[in-house]
N, C-alpha and C positions, 0 to 999 in steps of 0.2 A: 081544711084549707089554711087554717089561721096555723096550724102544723110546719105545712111547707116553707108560708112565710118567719116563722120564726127561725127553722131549720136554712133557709136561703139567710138570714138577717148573719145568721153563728156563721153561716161559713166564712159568710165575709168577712164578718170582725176577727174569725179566726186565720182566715188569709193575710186581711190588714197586720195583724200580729205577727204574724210568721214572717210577711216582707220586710215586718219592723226591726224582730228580730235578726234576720236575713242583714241588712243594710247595717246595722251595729256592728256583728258579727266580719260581716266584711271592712266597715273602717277599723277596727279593734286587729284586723291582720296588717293590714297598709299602715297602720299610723306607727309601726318601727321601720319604713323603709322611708328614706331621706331624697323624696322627688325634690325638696326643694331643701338650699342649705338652710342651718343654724346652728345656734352655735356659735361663742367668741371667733373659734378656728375658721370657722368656712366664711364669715361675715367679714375677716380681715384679710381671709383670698381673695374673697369677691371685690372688697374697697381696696384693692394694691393693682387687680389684674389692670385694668386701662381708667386711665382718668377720663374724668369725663370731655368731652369735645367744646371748644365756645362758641358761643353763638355763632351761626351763621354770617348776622350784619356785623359780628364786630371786627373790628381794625386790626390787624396785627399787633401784639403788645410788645411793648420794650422790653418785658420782663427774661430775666435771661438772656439778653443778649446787651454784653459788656459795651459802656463809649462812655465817651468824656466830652464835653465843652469847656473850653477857655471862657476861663474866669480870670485874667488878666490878659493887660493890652501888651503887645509886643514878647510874645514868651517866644523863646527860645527854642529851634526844634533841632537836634544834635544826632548826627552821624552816630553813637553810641552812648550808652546810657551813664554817662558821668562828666561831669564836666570837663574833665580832661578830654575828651574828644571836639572836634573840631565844631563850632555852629552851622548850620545850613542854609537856616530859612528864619524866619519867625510866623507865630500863629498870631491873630487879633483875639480879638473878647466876642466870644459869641460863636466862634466857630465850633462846630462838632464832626468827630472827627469816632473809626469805631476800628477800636486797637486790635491788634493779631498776637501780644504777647505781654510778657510783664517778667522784673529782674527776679530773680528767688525773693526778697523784702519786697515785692511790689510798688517799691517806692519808685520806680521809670517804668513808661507803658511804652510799647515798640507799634508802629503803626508803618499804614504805605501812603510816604506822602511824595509826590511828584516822580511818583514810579520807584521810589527806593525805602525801604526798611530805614524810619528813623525812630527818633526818640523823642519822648518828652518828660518833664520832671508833674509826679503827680499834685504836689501842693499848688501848682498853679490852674488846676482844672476841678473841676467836679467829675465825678466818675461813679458811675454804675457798673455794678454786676461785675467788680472786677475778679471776685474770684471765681469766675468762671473763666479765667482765662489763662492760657499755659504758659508753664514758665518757661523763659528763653533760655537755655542753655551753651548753647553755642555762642559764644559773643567774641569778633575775636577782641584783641587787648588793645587800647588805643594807641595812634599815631606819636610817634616821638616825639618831644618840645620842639617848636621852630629854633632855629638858632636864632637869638637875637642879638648878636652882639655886632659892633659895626665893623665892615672890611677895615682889616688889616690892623684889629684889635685882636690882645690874645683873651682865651676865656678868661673867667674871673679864677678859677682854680687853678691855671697854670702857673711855674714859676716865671720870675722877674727875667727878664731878657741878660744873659751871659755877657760879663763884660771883656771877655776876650774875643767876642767877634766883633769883624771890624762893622763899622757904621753904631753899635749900638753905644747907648751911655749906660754908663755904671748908676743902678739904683742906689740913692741915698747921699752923703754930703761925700763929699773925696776926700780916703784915708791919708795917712803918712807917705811919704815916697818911700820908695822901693830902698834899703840896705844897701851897699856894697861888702 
């Protein structure tokens, strides 16, 4: 009897071994197929494919998305982006305002202010995220100088008034008389 028991003890420990072996056997085929990645390559697909989501409770962030406040009182806000264009309006200090474009130099931001495409000069603002924003290309050219000169003056570049028509005076002190 103490036969059977030894014979019953071997088989076991020789099953035990056989399933050990068995279970080695089998990870030693699986451990060159790639269920899951590694690896530089698959590690910096995995960290490119989707960023991660933010929290649920948080706010909306500012990040990426371009604006400016006035950071001076009374600036200036202009029909196009140089000072040769005409004034419109002015900003105060404190307002913020969240721009639709910017010049090739980014130094004027284009924005909508009272329903129309204007402009403002960036040194008077603080501004974020501006290079996220496109450049304007289409601009057209500004307005021609007002005339300022007063009725019924001539410009400054034209000639002196002709002293053979009548009504006008000869420019300068009066020459010699006329020869016979």
């Amino acid at each position: 009897m103490q036969e059977n028991k030894t014979s019953a003890r071997t088989k076991a420990l020789l099953l035990a071994l056989i399933s050990l072996a068995a279970l080695a056997l089998l990870a030693g085929l699986f451990s060159g197929l790639d269920f899951l990645p590694s690896g530089e390559d698959n590690n910096r697909t995995i960290n490119e494919q989707v960023p991660p989501p933010p929290p649920p409770d948080a706010p909306a962030s500012a990040a990426n998305n371009p604006g400016f406040t006035v950071n001076q009182d009374n600036v200036e806000v202009r029909s196009g982006p140089s000072t040769e264009y005409p004034p419109i309006g002015h900003l105060s200090r404190g307002q913020t305002f969240t721009p639709n474009g910017q010049t090739p130099g980014g130094d004027w931001l284009q924005f909508s202010w009272d329903g129309m495409d204007s402009w403002v000069h960036t040194r008077q603002l603080i501004v974020t995220d501006a290079d996220q924003l496109p450049v304007v290309r289409d601009i057209p050219p500004p307005p021609p100088p007002a005339d300022t000169s007063l009725p019924g003056s001539s410009p400054p570049d034209s000639p002196p008034p002709d002293s053979s028509t009548p009504g006008s005076s000869p420019s300068g002190p009066p020459g010699p008389p006329p020869s016979e």
